[in-house]
N, C-alpha and C positions, 0 to 999 in steps of 0.2 A: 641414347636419347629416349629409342621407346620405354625404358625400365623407369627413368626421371619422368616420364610422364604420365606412368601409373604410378608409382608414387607418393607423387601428388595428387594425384584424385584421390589418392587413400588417403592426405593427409601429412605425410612425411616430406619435410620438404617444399612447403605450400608456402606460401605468401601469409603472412604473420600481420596483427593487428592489434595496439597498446594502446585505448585512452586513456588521454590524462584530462583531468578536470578541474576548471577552472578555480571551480571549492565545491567539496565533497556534500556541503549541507545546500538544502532546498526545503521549502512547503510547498503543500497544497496548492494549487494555482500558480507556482513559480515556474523558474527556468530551469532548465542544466545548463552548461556551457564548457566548455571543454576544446580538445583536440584530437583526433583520432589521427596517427601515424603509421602507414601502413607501407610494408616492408615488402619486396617482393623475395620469392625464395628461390629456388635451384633452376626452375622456369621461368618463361616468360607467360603470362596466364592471363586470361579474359574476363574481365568482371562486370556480373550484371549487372550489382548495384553496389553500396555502402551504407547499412543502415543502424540504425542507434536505436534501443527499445529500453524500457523501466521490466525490471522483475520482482515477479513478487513472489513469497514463500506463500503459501495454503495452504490451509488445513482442509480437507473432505474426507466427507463421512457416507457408506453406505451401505443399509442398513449394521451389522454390530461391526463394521470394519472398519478404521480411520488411516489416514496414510497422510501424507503433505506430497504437493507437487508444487512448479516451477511455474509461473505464470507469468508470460511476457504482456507487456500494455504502454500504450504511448509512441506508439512504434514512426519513428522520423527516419526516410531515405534523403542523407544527406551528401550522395553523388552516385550519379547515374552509372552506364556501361561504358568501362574504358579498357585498358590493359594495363599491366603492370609488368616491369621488364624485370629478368632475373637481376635480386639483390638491388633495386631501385629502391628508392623514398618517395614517400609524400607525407605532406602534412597534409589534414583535412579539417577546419572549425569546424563547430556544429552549436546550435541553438535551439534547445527547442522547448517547450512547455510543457508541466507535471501537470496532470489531471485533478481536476481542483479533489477527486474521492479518491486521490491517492493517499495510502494510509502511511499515517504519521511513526515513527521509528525509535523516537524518543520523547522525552520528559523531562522539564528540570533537569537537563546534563546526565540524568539515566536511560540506559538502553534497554528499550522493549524486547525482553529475550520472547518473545514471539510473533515479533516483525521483525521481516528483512527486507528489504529493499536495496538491487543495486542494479547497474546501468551496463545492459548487454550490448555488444558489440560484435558484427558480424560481418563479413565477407561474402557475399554471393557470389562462389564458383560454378562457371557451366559444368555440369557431370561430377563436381567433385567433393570432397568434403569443405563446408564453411568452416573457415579457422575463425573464433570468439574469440570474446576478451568476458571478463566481467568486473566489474569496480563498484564496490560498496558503496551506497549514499543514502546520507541521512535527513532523514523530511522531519523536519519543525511541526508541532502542532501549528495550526493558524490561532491568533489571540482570543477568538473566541470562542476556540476550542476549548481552551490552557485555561480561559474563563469556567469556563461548564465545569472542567472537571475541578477547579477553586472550587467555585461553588456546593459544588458535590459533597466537596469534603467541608465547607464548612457548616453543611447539612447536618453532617455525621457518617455519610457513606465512605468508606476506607478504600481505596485503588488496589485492584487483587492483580491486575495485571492486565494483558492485551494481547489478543489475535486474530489473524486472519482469515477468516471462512470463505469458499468457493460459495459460489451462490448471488444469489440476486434478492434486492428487496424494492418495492417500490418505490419509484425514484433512484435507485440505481444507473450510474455509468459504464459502469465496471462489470465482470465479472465475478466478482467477490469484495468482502466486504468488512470492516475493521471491526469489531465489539470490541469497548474497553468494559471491564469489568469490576464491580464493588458489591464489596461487602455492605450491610444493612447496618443503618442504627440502631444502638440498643433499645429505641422505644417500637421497632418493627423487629424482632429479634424472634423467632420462634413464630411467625407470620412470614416470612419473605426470605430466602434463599441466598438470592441476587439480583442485583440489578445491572442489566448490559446496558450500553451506549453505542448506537452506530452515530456517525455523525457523513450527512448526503449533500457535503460541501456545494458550492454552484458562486460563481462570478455574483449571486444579486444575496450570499448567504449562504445559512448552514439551517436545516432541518436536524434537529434532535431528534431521532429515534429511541426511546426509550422501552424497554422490555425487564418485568420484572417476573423473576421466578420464584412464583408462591411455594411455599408448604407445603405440605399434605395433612390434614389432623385426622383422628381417628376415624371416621363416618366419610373424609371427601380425600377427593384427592388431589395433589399439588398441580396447578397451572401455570400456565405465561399469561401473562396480559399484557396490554402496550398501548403506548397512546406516542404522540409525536408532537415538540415543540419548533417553531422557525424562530430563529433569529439571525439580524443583521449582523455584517462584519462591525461594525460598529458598537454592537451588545458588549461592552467591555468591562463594565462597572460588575464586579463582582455580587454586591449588595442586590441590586435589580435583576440580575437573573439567577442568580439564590430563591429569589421569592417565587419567579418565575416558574421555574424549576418545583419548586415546594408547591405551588399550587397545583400545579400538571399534575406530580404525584399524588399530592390528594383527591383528585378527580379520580385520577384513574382509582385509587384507595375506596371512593364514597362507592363507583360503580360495582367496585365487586365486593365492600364490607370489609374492610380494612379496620375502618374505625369506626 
């Protein structure tokens, strides 16, 4: 018994944990819902808690070295301190809500190969190793997200792709934080780099972050500049925040000589 009971605190022979989920897709300000089924193993074993968290993939940078880590958020204890008898069941529901600056995962039915998002699952054992789970889930743009970047494109800026950075911006909830990224049209071509998009979703809207990465010409040299649009969940018309959008950029454009 005492070999089965270190064992287990290392892991081998512990008490096991499988969510399954209700449907795999979410956005921004939605739900999860699911089931977590948890198994007991060789033991009988004391648990302090059961909880459900969102993860996310990152990228951080510092100074010339980049790497990606794991980042949990949304973290829901959806059953306290019980025990679990060797080779028992339980089913356990679970509900809980995606952070409205949780970052989106896909596009028009394409996957953002540089967002991942999926739904950790975890066991609190006293002294021992937590047995995981993890299940992939896909977050929706919200409509006036999927609006912005319409718009974008029918600006002429091109979608280069999407990821996730550590870090914080004002207005931030999170820890880190989504830039989608576009190419420039050809009438800012040989002027402008890129332009990023964070978007600092919230229950009353979404704040447009915009940052765009200048040039450099021969005598200066290339900067960021940024300015920031708000608009309502309800900003849906492609046409009106086109123009929207087009005028922000050209503010920011008059302030630093653009045009």
């Amino acid at each position: 018994m005492a070999f089965r009971n270190l064992m287990a605190k290392l892991g081998a022979g512990n008490a096991t944990v499988d969510a399954v989920l209700d449907t795999p897709v979410t956005t921004p300000g939605g739900t999860v819902t699911g089931t977590v089924h948890l198994t007991g193993g060789q033991i009988a074993q004391e648990i302090n808690e059961l909880r459900v968290s969102l993860q996310a993939t990152v990228e951080v940078e510092s100074g010339d070295h980049e790497w990606r880590e794991n980042v949990t958020f949304g973290t829901a204890v959806i059953a306290g301190a019980g025990r679990i008898e060797a080779g028992a069941r339980a089913a356990v529901p679970f509900s809980f809500p995606v952070p409205w600056q949780c970052p989106f995962t896909t596009l028009d039915g394409w996957t953002l190969r540089g967002v991942k998002i999926g739904l950790r699952t975890k066991v609190d054992v006293p002294g021992g190793v937590d047995p995981g789970d993890l299940d992939a889930v896909t977050v929706e743009p919200l409509p006036v997200q999927r609006t912005v970047i319409q718009a974008l494109s029918g600006l002429g800026f091109a979608f280069r792709g999407a990821d996730v950075e550590k870090g914080r911006l004002a207005g931030s909830d999170l820890p880190f934080y989504q830039e989608v990224e576009f190419a420039p049209p050809s009438s800012l071509r040989g002027r402008v780099n890129e332009l990023e998009v964070t978007f600092l979703a919230s229950p009353h809207g979404v704040e447009v972050v915009l940052e765009v990465d200048r040039r450099g010409g021969l005598l200066t040299e290339g900067r960021d500049v940024g300015g920031r649009l708000h608009l309502s969940h309800h900003d849906t018309d492609v046409s009106a925040v086109a123009a929207q959008l087009d005028a922000a950029v050209r503010q920011l454009g008059g302030r630093r000589g653009w045009f």
